[in-house]
N, C-alpha and C positions, 0 to 999 in steps of 0.2 A: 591681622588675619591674612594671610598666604592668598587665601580664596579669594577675598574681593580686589586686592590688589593685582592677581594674575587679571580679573576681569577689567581693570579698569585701565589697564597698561596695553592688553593684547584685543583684538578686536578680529572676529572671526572673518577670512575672506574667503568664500567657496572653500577650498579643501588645504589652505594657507593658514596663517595666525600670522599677523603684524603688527610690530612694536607698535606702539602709537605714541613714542616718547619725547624727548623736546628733540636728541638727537637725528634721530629719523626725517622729523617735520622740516628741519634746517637742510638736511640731506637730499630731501624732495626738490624743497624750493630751491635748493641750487642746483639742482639735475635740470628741473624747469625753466630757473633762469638761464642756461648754456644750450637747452633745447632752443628757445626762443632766438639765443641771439645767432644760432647755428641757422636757426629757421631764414633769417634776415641778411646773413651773409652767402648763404649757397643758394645753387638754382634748387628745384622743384627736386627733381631726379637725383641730384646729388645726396640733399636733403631725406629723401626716402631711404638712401643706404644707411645714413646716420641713426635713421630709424630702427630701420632691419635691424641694423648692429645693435643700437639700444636694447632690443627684444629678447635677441639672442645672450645677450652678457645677461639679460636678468634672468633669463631660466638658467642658465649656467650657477649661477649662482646662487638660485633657489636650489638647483639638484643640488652643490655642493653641500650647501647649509642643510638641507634632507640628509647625505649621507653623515654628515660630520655628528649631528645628532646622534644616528642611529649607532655610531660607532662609541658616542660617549654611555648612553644609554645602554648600551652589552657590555660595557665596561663595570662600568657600573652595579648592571645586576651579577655579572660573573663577581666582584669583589664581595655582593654582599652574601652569593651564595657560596662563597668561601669561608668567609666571617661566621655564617650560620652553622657550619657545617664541622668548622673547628672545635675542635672539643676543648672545653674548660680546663680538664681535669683529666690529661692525658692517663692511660694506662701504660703503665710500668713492665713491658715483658722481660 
């Protein structure tokens, strides 16, 4: 069933959806793991930029992921309202 496995893969975050898959999980914890040991090797203030930066790359990349959708998505419904719209059984002028 489509349905329950989009629920049990995706998990709602405020106006987001994120995978919740083994991928993801490992991608976290090593994002975590390199924050921490960025955390241990730079000063306070240094450390803060690395942040900033963190922030800024993930909404860059959420936008991305937003448009890239929305481009397959028009693709998509353009194809099928092509498909629809073809006729079976041309007429012959």
């Amino acid at each position: 069933d489509y349905g329950s496995d989009f629920r049990r893969r995706y998990v709602p975050i405020g106006e987001h959806c994120t995978a919740t898959g083994r991928l993801q999980g490992r991608g976290q914890s090593h994002c975590r793991y390199l924050m921490d040991e960025l955390a241990n090797k730079f000063s306070k203030a240094d450390f803060s930029k690395v942040e900033e930066l963190h922030q800024r790359m993930t909404i860059v990349q959420q936008y991305e992921s937003t448009e890239h959708f929305k481009c397959g998505l028009s693709t998509g419904l353009l194809l099928m309202k092509e498909a629809y719209e073809y006729p079976l059984n041309p007429k012959e002028d």
